[in-house]
N, C-alpha and C positions, 0 to 999 in steps of 0.2 A: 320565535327566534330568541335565543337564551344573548344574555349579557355577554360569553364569554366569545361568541361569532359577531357580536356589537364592537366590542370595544377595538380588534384592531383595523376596525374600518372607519372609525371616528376622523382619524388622522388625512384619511384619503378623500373625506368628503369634500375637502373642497374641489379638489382635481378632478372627480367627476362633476363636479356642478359646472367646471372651466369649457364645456362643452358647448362648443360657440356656432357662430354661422360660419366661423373657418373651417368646419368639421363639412358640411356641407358643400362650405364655396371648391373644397379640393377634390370632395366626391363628383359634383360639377365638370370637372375636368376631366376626373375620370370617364365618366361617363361618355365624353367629347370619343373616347377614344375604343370605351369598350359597351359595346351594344345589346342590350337582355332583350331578346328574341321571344316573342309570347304568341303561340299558335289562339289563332284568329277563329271564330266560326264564321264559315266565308260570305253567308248573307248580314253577319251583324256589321253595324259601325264600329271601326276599332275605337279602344278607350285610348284614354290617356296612357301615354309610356309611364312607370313610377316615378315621380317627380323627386326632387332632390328639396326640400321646405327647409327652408334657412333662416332664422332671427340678424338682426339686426347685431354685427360683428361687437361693436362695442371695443373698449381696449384691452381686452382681456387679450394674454398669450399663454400660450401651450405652458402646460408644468407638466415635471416628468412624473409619469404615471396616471396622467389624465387620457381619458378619451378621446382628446381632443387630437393629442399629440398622436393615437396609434388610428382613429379616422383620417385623420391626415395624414398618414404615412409620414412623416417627420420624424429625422434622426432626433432623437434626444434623450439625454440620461435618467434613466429610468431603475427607479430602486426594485430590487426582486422581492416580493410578495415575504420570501424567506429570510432577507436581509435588509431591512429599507434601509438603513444605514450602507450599503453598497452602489455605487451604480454601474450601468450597464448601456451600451447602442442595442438600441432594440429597431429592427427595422420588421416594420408590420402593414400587411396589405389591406386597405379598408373592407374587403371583401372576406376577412378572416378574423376578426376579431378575437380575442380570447373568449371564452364560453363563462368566465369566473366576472367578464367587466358585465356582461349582459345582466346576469344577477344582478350585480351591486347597482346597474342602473336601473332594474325593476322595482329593487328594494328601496331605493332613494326614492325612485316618484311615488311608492304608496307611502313614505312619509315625509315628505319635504312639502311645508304652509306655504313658502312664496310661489306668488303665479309663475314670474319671470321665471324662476329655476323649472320650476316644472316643465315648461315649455321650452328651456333651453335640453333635458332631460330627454322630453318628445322628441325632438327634433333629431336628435343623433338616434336616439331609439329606431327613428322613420326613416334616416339616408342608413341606418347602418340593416334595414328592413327592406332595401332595397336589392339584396343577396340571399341567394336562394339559403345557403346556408344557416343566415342568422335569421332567416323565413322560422327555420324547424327548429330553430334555438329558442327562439322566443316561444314560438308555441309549448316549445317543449317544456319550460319555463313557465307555463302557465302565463304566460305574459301576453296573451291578446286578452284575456280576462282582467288583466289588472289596468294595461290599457283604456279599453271600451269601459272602463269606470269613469273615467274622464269624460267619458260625452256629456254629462252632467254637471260637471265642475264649474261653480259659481264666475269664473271669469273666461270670458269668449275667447280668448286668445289661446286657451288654454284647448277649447275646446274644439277650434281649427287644428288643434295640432296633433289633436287625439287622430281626428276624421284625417289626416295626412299621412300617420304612422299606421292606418287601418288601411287607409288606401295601397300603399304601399305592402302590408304583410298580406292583403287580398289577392295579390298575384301569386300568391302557392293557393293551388287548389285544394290542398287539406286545410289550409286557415281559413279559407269560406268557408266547409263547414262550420266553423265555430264562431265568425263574423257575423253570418246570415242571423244569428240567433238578436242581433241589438237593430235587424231593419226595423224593427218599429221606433226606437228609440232616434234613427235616425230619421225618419219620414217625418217624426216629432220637430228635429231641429228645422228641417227646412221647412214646416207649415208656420211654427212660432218664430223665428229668426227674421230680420229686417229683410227684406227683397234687397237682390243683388249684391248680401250683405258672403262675406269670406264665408260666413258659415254653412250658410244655403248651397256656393258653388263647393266647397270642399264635401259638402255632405252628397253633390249629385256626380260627382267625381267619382267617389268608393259607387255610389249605385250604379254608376256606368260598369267599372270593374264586374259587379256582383254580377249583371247582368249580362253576361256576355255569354257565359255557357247557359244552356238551357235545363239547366240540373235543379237551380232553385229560381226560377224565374216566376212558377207560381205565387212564392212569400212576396213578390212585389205588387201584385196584381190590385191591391190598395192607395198602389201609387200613382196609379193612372189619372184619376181624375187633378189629382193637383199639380202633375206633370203637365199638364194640359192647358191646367189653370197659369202654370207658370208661362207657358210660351206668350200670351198675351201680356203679361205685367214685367215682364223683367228685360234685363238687357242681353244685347247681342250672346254674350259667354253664356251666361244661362240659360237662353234661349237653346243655345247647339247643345250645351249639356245634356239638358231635358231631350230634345232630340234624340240624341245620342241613346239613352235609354228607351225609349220607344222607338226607335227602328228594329234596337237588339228584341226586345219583347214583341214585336209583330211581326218579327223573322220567325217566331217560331207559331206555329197552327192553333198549337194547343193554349195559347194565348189569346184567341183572336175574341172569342165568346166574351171575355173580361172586358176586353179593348174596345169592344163596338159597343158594347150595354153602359160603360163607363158615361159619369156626367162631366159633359164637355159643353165651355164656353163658345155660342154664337161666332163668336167673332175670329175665330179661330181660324175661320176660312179666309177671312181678310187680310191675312199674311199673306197668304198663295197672291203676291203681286210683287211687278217688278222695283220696285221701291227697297223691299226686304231686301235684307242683308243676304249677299250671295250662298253665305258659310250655310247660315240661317235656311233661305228656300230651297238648298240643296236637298239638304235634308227631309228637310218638308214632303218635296216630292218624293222623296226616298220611302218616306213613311206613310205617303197615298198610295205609292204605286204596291206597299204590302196590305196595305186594306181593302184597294180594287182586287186583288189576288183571289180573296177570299169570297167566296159565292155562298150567301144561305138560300135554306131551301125557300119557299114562297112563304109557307106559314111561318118560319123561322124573321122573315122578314117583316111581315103581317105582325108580330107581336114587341118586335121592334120600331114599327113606326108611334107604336100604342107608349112607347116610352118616352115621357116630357125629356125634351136635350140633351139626350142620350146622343153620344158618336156617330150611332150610325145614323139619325136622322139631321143631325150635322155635315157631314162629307159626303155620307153614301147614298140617301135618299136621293129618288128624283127630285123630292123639293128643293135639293140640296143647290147653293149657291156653286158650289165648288167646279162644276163641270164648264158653267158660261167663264168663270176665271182664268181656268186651267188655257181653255181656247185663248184668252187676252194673252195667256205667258207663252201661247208658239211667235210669237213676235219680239221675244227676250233677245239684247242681243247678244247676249253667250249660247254659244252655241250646246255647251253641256246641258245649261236648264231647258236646253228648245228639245232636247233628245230624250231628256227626262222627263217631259211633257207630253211628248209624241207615245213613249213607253206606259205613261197612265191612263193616257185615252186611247188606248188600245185594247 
């Protein structure tokens, strides 16, 4: 980028960094009223709708020619690009952006040192990623690249916010293409990250997304064992999360080989009881009743039981704890988990 595409954006840098949780709090609203529709595949768990990640408002207020002001759809006097010295009512829809502000906010987060801004930067990046349009703006921009650089970036806030602005451009299915390329980098955050920590549940958020079509579902097939490992250590949210991604991966067949050889936690069958979180053993059962589905042949079986705490001698084995349990949960008294129950042991 030469000096002389520099120098009249020095000016403007603060009004793009003015990019607050107001930018958010109104796409919020919006959202109340207009609804983004994302076809489902019908045996998966749906994911999360794209979330709207907001910082912390602060007292900042709109300047004209910030982000903030045209996220917001807010009247205000706004200098034209060709005359800052002029203003202008610019009324502008959050779902249309200019394609010149997306730049200058890609260009600012690959050079802006404070965390704060940076994350204030993400954040609009991520509600304004919520539109299919600035979906293919950004990409088009090279800007899931310059994004996913941040999974790395020395302070966690920063790096919640990376995993929410992915989250959010992962619902175009040509941005998974280019997403799927950092699942390792992300399996990384949540094995290293604190349990129950923002960064673990933002990072199995985007996997939920990744996960739902059955196009790259093999690149996850690494993630099973500590998706597993997760539902026993963490809490209720993280628990349905991780769920949430293993129902979508044992929806589909060509998954199942991974899923049952996968090294799973003993204890894992000791959820399947009426104490568990409902959200929790919903799921659960959701995610038994796709593993009873699947029938190997006898030797297939025979060279699975030879595998020390592998999945399948976990749940599916006759030695398997899971079946005397399932019998204690037709006494549930919700009737959804007794239906769920009846559907497994059948």
């Amino acid at each position: 980028m030469g000096d002389g595409r520099v120098t009249p954006r020095i000016g403007n840098m603060r009004a793009l960094l003015g990019l607050v949780a107001g930018a958010g709090a109104s796409y919020g609203i919006y959202k109340l009223i207009s609804e983004v529709s994302v076809k489902r595949n019908k045996k998966s768990v749906p994911s999360d709708s794209p979330g709207v990640w907001s910082s912390s408002p602060g007292d900042l207020t709109p300047k004209p020619g910030s982000l903030l002001a045209k996220v917001s759809g807010l009247d205000v006097v706004c200098p034209r690009p060709a005359d800052v010295a002029s203003g202008d009512i610019i009324h502008q829809s959050p779902d249309n952006l200019d394609p010149q502000h997306l730049k200058m906010l890609l260009s600012c987060l690959q050079t802006n040192t404070k965390p704060s801004d940076r994350c204030r930067i993400l954040v609009t990046l991520g509600n304004a990623a919520a539109f299919t349009v600035n979906q293919n703006l950004i990409r088009e921009y090279e800007g899931i690249h310059i994004i996913a650089g941040f999974l790395s970036d020395s302070a966690a806030e920063v790096r919640v916010q990376t995993l929410n602005a992915l989250n959010n451009l992962c619902m175009n299915i040509q941005n998974q293409e280019q997403i799927m390329v950092y699942v390792p980098q992300v399996l990384e955050l949540i094995e290293m990250s604190p349990v129950n920590s923002d960064l673990q549940l933002g990072a199995l958020r985007l996997m939920t997304n990744l996960s739902v079509t059955e196009k790259h579902q093999h690149l996850l097939k690494d993630s099973i064992t500590l998706l597993l490992s997760l539902l026993v250590v963490s809490n209720e949210a993280l628990q349905i999360q991780s769920l949430k991604v293993l129902v979508n991966l044992s929806s589909n067949p060509d998954m199942m080989d991974d899923i049952v050889q996968a090294q799973a936690p003993a204890s894992v069958v000791l959820l399947f009881d009426a104490r568990t979180a409902f959200a929790v053993l919903l799921r659960l059962l959701t995610f038994a009743g796709n593993l009873k589905a699947w029938r190997p042949s006898a030797q297939v079986a025979d060279e699975l039981r030879r595998k020390q705490d592998c999945l399948f001698r976990v749940m599916l084995d006759e030695s398997s704890q899971l079946h005397s349990r399932l019998v204690q949960l037709l006494s549930h008294p919700d009737g959804e988990i007794q239906a769920q129950v009846a559907r497994v042991l059948t």
